[in-house]
Backbone atoms as SQL, in Angstrom:
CREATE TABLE atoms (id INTEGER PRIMARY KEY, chain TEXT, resi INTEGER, resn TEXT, atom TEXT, x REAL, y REAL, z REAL);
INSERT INTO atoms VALUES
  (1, 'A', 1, 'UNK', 'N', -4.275, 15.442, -5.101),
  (2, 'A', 1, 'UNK', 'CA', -4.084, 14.333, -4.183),
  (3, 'A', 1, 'UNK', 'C', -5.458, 13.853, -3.707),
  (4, 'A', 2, 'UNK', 'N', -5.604, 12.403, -3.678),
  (5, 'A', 2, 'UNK', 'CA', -6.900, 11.893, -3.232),
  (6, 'A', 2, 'UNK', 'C', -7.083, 12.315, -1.715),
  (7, 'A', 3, 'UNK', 'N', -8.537, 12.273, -1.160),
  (8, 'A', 3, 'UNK', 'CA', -8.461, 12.521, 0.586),
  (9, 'A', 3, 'UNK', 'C', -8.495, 10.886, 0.714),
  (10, 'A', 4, 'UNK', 'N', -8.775, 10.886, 2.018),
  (11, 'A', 4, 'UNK', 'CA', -8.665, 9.517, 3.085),
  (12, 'A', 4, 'UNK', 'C', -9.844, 8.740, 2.369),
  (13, 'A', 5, 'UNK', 'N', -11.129, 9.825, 1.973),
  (14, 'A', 5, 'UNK', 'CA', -12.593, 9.561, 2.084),
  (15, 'A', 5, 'UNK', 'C', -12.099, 8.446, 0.752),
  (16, 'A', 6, 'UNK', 'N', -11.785, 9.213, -0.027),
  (17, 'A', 6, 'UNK', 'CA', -11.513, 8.699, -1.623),
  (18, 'A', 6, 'UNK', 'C', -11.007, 7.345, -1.705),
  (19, 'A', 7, 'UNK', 'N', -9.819, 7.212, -1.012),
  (20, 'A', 7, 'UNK', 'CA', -9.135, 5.930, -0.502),
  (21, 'A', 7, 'UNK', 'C', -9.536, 5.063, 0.442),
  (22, 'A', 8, 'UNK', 'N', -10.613, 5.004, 1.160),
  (23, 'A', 8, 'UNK', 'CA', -11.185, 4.431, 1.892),
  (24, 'A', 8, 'UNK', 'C', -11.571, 3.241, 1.159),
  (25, 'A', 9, 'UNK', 'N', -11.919, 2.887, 0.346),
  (26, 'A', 9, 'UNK', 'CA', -12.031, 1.141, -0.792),
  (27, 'A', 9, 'UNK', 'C', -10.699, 0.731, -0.840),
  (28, 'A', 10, 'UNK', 'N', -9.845, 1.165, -1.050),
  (29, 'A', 10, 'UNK', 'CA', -8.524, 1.088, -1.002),
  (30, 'A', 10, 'UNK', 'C', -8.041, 0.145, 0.778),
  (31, 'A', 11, 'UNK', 'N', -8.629, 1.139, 1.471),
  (32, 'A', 11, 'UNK', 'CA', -7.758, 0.781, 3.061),
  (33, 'A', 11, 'UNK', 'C', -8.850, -0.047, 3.563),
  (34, 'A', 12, 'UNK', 'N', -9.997, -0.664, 2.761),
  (35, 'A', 12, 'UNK', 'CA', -10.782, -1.658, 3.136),
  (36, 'A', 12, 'UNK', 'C', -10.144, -2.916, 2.358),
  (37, 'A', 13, 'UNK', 'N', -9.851, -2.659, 1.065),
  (38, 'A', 13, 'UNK', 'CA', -9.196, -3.752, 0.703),
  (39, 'A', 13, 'UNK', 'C', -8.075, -4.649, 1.061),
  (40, 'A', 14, 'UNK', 'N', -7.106, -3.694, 1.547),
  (41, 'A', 14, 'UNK', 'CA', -6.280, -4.252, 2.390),
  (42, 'A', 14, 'UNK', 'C', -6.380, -4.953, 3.610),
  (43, 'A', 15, 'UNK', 'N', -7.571, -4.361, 4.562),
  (44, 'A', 15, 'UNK', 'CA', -7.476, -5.230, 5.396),
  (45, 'A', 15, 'UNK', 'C', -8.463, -6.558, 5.442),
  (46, 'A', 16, 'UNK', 'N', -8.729, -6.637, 4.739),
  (47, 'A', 16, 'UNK', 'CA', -9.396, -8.175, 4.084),
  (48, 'A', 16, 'UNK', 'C', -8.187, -9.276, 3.968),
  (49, 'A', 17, 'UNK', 'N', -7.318, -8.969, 4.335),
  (50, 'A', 17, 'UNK', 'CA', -6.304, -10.440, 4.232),
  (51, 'A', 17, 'UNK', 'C', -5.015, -9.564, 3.900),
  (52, 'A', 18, 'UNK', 'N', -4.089, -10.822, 5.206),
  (53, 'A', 18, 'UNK', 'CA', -2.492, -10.557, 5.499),
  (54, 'A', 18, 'UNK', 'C', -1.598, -9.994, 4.463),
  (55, 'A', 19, 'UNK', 'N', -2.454, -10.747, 3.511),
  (56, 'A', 19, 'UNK', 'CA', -0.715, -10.650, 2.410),
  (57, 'A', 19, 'UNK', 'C', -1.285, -9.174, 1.578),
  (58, 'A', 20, 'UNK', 'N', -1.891, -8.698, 2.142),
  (59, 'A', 20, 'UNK', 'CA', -2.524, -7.353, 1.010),
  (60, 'A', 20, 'UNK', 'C', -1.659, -5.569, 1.535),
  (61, 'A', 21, 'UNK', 'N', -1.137, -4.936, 1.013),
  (62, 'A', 21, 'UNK', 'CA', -0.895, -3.955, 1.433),
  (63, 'A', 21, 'UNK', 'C', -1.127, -2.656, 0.330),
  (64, 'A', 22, 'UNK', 'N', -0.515, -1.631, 1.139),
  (65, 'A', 22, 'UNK', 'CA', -0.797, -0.640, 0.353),
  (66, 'A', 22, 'UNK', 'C', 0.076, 0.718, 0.275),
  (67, 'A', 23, 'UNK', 'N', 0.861, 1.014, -0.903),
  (68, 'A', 23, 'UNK', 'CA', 1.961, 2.176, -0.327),
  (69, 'A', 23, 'UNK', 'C', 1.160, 3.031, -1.248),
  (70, 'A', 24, 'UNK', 'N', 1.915, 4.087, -0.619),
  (71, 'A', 24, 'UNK', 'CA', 1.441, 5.316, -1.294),
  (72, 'A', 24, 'UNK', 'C', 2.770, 7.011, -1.525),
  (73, 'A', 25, 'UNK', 'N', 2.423, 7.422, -2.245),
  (74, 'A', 25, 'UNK', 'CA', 3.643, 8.200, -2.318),
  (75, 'A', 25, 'UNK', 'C', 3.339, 9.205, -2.589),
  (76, 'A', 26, 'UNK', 'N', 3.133, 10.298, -1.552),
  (77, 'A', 26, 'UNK', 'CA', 2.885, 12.070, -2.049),
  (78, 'A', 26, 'UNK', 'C', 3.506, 12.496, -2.987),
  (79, 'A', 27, 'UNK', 'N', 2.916, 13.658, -3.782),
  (80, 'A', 27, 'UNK', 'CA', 3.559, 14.114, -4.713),
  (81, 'A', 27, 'UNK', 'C', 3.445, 13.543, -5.913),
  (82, 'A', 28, 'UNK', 'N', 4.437, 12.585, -5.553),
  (83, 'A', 28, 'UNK', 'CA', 4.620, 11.762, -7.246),
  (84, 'A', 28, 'UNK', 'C', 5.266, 10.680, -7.077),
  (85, 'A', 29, 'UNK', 'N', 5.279, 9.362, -7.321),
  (86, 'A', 29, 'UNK', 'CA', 5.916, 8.334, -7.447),
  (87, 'A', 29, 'UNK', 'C', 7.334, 8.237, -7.771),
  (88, 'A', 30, 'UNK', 'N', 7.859, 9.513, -8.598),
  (89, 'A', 30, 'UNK', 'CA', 8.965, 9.467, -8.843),
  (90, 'A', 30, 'UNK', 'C', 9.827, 10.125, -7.420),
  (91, 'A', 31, 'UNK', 'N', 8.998, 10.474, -6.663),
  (92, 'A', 31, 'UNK', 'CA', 9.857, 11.106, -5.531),
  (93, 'A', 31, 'UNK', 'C', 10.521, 10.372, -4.504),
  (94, 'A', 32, 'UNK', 'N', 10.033, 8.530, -4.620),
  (95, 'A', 32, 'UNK', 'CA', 10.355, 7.636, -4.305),
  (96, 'A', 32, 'UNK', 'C', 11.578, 7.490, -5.093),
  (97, 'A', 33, 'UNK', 'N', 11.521, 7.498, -6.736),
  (98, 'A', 33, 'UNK', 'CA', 12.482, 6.839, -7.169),
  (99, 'A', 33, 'UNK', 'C', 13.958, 8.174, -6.552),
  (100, 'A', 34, 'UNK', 'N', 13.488, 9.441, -6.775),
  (101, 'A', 34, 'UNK', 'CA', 14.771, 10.530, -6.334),
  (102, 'A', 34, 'UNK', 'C', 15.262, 9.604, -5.364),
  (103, 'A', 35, 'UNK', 'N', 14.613, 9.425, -4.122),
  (104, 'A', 35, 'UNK', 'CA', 15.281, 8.934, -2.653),
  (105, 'A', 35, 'UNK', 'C', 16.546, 8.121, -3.416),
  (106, 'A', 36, 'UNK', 'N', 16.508, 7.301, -4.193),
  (107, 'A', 36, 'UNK', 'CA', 17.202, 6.337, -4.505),
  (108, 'A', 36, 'UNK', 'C', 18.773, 7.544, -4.897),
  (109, 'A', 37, 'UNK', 'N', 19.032, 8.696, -4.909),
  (110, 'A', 37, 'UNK', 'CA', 20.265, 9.337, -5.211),
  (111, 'A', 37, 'UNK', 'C', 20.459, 10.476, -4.369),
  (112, 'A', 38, 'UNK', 'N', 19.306, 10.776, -3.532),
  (113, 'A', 38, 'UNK', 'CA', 19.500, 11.972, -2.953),
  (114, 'A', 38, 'UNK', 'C', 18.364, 11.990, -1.795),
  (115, 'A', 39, 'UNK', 'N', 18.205, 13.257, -0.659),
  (116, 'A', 39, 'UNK', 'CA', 17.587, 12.939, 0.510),
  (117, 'A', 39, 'UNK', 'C', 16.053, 14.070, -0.163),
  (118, 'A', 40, 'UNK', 'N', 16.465, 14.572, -1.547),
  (119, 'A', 40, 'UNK', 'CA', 14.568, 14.984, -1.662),
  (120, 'A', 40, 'UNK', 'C', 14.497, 15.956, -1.226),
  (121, 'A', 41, 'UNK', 'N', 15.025, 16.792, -0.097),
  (122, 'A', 41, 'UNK', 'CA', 15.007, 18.257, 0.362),
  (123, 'A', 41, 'UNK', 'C', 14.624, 19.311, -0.661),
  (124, 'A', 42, 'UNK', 'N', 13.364, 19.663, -0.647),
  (125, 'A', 42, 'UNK', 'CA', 13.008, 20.985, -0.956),
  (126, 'A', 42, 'UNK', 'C', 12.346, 20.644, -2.243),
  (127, 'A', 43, 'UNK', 'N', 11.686, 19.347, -2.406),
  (128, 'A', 43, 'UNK', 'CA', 10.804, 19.325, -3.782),
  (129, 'A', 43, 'UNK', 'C', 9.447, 19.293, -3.371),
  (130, 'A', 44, 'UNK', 'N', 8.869, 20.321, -3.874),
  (131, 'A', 44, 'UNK', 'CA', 7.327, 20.895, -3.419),
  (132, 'A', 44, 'UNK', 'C', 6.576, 20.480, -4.508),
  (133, 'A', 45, 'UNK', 'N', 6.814, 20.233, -6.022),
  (134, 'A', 45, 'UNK', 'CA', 6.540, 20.480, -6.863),
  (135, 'A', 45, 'UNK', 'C', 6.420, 19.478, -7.879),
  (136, 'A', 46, 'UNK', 'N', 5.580, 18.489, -8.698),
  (137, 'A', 46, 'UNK', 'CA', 5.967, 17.088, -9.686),
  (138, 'A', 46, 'UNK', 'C', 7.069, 17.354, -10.319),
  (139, 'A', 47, 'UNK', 'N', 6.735, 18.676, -11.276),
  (140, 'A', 47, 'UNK', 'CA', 7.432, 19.123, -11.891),
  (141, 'A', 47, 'UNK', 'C', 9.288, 19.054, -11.500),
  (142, 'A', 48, 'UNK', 'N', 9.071, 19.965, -9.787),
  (143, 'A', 48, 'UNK', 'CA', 10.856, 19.889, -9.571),
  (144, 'A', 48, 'UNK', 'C', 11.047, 18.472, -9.109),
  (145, 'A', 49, 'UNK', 'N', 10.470, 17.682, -8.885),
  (146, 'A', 49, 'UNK', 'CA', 10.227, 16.092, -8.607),
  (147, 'A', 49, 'UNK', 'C', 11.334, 15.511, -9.811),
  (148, 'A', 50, 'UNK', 'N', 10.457, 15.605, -10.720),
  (149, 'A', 50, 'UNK', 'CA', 11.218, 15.080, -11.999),
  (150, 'A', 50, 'UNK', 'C', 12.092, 15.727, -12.840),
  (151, 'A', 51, 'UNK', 'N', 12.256, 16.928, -12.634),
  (152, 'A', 51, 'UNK', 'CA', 13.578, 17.768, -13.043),
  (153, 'A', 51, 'UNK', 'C', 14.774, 17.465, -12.382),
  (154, 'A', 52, 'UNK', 'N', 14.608, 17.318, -11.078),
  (155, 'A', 52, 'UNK', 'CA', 15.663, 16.309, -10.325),
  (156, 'A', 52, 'UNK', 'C', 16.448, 15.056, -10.933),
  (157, 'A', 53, 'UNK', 'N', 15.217, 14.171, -10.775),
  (158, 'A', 53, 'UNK', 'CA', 15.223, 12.744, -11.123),
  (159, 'A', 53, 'UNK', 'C', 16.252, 13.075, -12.515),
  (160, 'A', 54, 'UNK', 'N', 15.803, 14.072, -13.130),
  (161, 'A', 54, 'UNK', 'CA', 16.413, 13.850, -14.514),
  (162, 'A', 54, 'UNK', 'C', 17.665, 13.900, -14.627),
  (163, 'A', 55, 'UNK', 'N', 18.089, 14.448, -13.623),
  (164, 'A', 55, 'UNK', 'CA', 19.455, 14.324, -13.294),
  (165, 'A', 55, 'UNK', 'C', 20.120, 13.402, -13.423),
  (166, 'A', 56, 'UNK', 'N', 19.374, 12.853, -12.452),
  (167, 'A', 56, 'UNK', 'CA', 20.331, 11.482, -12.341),
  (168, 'A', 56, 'UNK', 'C', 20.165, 9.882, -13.605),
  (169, 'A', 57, 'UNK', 'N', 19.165, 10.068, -14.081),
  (170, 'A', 57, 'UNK', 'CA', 18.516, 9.593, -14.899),
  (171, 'A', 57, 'UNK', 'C', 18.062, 10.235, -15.973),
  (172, 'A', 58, 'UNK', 'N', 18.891, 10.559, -17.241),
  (173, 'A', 58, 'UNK', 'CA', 18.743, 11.750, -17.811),
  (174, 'A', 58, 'UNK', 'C', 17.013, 11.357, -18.742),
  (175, 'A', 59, 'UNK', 'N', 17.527, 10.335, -19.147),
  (176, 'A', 59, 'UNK', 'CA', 16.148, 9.612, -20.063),
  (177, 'A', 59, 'UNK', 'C', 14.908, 8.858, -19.630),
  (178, 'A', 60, 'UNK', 'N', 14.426, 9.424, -18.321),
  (179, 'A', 60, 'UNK', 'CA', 13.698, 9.205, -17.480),
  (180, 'A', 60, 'UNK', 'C', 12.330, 9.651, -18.057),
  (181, 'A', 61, 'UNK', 'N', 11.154, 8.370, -18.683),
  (182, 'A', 61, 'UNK', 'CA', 10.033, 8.885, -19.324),
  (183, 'A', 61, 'UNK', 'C', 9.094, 7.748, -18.566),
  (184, 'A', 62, 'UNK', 'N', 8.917, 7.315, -17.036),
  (185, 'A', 62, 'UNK', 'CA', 7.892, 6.852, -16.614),
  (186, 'A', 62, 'UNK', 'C', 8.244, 5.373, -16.561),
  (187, 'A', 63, 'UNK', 'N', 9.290, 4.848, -17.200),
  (188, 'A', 63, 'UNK', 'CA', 9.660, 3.552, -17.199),
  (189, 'A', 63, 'UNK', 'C', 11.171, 2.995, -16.810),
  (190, 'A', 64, 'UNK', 'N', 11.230, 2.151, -15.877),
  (191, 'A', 64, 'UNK', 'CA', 12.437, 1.890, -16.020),
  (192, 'A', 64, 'UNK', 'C', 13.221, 0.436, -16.624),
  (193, 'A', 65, 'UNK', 'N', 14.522, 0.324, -16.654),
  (194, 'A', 65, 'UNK', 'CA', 14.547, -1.072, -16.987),
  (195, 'A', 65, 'UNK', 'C', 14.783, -2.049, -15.971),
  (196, 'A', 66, 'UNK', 'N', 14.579, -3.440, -16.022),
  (197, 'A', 66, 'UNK', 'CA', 15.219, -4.108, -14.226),
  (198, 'A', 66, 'UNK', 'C', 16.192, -4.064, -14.289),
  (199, 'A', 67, 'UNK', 'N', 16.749, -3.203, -12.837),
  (200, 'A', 67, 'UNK', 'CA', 18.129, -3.807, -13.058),
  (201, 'A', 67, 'UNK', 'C', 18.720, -2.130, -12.767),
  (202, 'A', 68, 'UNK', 'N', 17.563, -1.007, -12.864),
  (203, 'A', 68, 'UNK', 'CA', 18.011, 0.405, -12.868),
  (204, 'A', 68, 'UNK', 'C', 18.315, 0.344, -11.468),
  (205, 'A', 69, 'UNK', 'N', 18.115, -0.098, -10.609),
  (206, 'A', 69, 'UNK', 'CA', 19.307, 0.432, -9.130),
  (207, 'A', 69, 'UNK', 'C', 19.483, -0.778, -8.876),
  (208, 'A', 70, 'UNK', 'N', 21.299, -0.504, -7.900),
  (209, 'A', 70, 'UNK', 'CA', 21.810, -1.180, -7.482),
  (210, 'A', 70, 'UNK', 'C', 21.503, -1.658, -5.817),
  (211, 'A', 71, 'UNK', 'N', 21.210, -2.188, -5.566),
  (212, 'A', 71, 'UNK', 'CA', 21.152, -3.008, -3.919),
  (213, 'A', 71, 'UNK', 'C', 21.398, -1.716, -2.878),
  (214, 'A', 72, 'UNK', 'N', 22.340, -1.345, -3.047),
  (215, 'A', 72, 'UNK', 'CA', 23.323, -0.237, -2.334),
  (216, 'A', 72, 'UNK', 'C', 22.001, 1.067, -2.300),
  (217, 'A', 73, 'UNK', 'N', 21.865, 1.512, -4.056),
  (218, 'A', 73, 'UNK', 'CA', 20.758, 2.664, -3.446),
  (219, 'A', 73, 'UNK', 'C', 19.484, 2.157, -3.596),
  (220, 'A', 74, 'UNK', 'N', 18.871, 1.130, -3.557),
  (221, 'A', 74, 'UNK', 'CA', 17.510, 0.559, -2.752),
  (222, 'A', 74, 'UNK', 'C', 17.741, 1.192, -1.006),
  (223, 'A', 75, 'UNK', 'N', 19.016, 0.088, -0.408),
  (224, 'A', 75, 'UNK', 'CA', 18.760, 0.282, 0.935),
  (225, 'A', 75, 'UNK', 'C', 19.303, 2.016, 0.943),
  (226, 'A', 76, 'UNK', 'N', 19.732, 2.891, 0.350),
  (227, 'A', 76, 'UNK', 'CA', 19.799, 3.845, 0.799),
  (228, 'A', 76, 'UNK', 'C', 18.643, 4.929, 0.513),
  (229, 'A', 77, 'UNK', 'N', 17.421, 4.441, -0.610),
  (230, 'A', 77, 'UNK', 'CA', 16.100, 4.769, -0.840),
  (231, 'A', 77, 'UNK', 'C', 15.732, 4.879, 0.779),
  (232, 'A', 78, 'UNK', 'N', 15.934, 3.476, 0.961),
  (233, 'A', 78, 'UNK', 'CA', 14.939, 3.003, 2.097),
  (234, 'A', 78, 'UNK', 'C', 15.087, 4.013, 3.299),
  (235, 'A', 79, 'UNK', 'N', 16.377, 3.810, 3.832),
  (236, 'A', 79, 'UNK', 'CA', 16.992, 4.705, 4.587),
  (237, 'A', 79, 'UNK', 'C', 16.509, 5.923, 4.889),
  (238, 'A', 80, 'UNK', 'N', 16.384, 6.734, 3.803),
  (239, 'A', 80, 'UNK', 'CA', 16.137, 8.283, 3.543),
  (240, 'A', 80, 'UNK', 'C', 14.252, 8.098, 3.413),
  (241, 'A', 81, 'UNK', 'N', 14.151, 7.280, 2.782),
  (242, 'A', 81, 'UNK', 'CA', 12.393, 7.430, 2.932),
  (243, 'A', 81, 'UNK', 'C', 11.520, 7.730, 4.463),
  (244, 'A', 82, 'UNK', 'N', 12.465, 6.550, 5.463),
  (245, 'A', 82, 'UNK', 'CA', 11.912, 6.401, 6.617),
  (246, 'A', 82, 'UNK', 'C', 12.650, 7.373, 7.586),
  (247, 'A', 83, 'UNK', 'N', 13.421, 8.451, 6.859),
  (248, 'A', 83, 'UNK', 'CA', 13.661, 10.052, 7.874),
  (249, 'A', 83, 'UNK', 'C', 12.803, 10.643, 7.629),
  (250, 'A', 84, 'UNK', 'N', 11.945, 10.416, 6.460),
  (251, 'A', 84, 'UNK', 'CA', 11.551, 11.870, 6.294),
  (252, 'A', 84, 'UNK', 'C', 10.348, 11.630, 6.786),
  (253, 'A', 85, 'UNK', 'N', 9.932, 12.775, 7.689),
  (254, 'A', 85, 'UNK', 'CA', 8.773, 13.325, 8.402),
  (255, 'A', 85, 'UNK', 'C', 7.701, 14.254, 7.923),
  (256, 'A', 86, 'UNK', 'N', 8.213, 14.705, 6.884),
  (257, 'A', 86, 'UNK', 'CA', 7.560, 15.908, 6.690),
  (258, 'A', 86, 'UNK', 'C', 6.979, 15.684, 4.725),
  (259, 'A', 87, 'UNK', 'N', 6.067, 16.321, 4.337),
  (260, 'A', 87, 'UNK', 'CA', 5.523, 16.050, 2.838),
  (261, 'A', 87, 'UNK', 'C', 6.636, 16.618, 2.408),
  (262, 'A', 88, 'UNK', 'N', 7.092, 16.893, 0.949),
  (263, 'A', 88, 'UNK', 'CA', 6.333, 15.509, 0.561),
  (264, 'A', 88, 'UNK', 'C', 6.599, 13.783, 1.302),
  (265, 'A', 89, 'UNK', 'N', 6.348, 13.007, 1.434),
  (266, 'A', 89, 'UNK', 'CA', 6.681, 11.851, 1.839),
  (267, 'A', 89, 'UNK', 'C', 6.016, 10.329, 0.820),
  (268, 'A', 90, 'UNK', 'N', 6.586, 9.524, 1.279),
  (269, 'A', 90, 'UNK', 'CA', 6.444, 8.134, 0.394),
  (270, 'A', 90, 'UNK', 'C', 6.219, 7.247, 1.359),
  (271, 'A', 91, 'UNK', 'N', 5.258, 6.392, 1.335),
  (272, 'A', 91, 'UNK', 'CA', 5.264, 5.032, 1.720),
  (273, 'A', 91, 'UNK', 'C', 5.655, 3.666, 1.143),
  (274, 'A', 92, 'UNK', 'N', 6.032, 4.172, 0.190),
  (275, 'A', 92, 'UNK', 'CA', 6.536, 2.721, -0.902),
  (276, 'A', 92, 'UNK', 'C', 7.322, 2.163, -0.371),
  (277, 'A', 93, 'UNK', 'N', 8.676, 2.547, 0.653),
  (278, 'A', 93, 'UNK', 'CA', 9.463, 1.765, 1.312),
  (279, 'A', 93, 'UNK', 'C', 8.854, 0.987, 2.433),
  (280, 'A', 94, 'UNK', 'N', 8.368, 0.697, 2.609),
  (281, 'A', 94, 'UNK', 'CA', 7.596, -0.063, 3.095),
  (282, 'A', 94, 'UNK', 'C', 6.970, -1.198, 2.735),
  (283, 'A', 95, 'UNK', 'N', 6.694, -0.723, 1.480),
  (284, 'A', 95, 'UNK', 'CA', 5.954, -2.356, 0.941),
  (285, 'A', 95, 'UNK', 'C', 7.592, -2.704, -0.041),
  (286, 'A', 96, 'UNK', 'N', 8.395, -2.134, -0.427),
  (287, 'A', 96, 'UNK', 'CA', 9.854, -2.739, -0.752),
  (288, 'A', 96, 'UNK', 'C', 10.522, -3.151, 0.513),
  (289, 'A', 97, 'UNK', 'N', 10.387, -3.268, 1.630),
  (290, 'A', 97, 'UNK', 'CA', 11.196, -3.381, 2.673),
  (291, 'A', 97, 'UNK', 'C', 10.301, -4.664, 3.041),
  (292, 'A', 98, 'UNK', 'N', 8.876, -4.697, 2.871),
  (293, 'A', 98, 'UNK', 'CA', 7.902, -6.270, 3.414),
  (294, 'A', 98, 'UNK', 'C', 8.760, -7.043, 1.756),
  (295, 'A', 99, 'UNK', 'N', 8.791, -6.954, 0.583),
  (296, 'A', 99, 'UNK', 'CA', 9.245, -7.293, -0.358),
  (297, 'A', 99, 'UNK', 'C', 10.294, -8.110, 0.105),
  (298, 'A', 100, 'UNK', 'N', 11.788, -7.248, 0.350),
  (299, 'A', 100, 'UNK', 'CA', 12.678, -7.903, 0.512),
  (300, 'A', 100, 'UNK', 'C', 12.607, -9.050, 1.307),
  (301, 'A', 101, 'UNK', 'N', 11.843, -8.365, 2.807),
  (302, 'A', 101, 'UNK', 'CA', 12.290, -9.477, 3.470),
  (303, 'A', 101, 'UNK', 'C', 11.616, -10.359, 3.074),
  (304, 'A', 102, 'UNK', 'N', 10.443, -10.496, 2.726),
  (305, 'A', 102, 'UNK', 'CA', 10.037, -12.060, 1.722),
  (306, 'A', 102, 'UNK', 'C', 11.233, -12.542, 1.307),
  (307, 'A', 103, 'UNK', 'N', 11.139, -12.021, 0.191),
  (308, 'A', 103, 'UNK', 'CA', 12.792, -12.337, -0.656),
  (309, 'A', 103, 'UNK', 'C', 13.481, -13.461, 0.350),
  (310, 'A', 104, 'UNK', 'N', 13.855, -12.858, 1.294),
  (311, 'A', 104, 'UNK', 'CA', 14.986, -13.102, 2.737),
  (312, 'A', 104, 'UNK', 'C', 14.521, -14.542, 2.975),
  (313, 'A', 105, 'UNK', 'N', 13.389, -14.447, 3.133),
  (314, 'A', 105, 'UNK', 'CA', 12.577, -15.554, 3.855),
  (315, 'A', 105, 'UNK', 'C', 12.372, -16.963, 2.976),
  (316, 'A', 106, 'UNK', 'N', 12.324, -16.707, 1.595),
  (317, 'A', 106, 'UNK', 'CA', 12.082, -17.363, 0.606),
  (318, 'A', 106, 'UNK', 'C', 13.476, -18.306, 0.496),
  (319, 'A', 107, 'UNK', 'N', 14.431, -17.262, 0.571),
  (320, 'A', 107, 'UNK', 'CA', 15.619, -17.693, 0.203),
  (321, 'A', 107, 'UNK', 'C', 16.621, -18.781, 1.247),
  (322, 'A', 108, 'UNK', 'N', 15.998, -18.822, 2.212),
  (323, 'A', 108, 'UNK', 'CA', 16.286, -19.629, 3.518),
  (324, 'A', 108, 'UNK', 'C', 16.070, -20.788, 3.579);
């Protein structure tokens, strides 16, 4: 995992202008996608990260197609992302949640 120091070009870039953000996701990126079927309890590990995932997604190799979740488990990603307190943890719901509501806003 990078430190703060490492990411520091990163959290300068962002604040150079409104529309710029930045998520981030301990662990592994896919621990974002788990949220999307389950609450994530007790994955310490990439490895049990994506042994999970595989579950639910048996052919799960780093890519998905559009269209792989439904509305329903986005907002229930979201949901479960912003309980959890403790690592591993994700910030990606966050920049999907500024996403949507664009979306929202666009669509008005």
């Amino acid at each position: 995992m990078w430190t703060n120091e490492q990411q520091q070009p990163l959290f300068d870039w962002v604040k150079k202008a409104d529309n710029r953000g930045l998520a981030r996701s301990a662990l592994c990126f896919e621990y974002w996608l788990l949220l999307h079927f389950e609450e994530g309890k007790n994955v310490s590990t990439t490895r049990q990260c994506t042994e999970r995932l595989k579950k639910y997604l048996s052919g799960y190799t780093k890519g998905l197609p559009a269209g792989a979740f439904s509305a329903d488990q986005i907002q229930q990603a979201l949901a479960r992302a912003k309980n959890r307190h403790t690592p591993p943890c994700t910030t990606v719901h966050i920049l999907v949640d500024h996403l949507l509501q664009a979306q929202q806003r666009g669509a008005k």
